[in-house]
N, C-alpha and C positions, 0 to 999 in steps of 0.2 A: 193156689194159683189157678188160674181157668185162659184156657186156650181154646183157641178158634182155628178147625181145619176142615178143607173141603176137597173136594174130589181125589179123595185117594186112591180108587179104582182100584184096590184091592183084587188081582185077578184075570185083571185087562191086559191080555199079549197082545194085543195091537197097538195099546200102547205102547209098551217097548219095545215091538218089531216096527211097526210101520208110523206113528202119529209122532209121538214123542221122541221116538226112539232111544229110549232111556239105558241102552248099552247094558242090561243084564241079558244072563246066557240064557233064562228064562224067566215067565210069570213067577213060580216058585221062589228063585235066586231075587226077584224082585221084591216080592211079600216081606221073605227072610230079612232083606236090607230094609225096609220100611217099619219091618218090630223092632227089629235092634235100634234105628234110629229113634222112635216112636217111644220104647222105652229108657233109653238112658236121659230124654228130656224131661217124661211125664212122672211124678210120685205117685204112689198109688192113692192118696187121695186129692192129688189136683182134678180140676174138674176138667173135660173135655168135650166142648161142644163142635160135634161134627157137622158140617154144613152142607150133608146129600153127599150121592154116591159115593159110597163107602164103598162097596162090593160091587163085583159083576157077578157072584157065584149061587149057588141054590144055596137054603137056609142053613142046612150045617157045615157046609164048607167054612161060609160067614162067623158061622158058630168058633169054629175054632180056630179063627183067626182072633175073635172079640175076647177070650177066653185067655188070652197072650199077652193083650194088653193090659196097662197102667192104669191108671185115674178114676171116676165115675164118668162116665160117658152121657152125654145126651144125645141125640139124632135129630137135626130138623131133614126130612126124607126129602130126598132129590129123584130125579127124573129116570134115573137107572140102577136107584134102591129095589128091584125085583123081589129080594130075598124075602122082605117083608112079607110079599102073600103067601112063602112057602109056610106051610106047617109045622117045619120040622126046625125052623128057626125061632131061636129062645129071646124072644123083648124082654127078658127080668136083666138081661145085660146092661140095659141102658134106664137111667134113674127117670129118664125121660124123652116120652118119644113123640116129638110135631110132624104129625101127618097132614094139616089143614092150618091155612091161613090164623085161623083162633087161638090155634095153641102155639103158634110163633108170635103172636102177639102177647100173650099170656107171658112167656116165657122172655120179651123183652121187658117188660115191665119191672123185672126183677133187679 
């Protein structure tokens, strides 16, 4: 099976304080409900194409939230994918990773 999701914001307390207000007691409480939901849908081997902003957090926070999940992942990088220039964030997580117009083209094709 292969799934399509986007802006998860992994991380994002303003999302749940002030935008969205998504009624968890925090960021944390928030993430927690997003693995457990995120897992009892995904197989470990369905595929999961992420559509940007995944995280708001530096590279290994990100790290071990990815590390939690289900499926083979792919990443087309969005506007508040930050993590990506950190160093300390591990890309062998994702089978594939679209940082430029080419490789979202590429990647449709299939």
């Amino acid at each position: 099976m292969r799934y399509y999701i986007a802006d998860c914001h992994f991380f994002h307390r303003s999302l749940n304080e002030k935008m969205d207000q998504r009624g968890f007691a925090d960021a944390e409480e928030m993430n927690e409900y997003m693995i457990q939901k995120w897992n009892h849908k995904v197989r470990p081997r369905d595929e999961v194409v992420i559509l940007g902003d995944f995280s708001m957090e530096k590279g290994e926070k990100t790290n071990e939230i990815l590390r939690r999940l289900h499926g083979r992942l792919y990443l087309i990088e969005g506007n508040h994918d930050y993590y990506l220039k950190d160093s300390d964030f591990e890309r062998e997580r994702f089978v594939e990773l679209m940082q430029d117009e080419e490789d979202r083209n590429e990647f449709a094709d299939t």
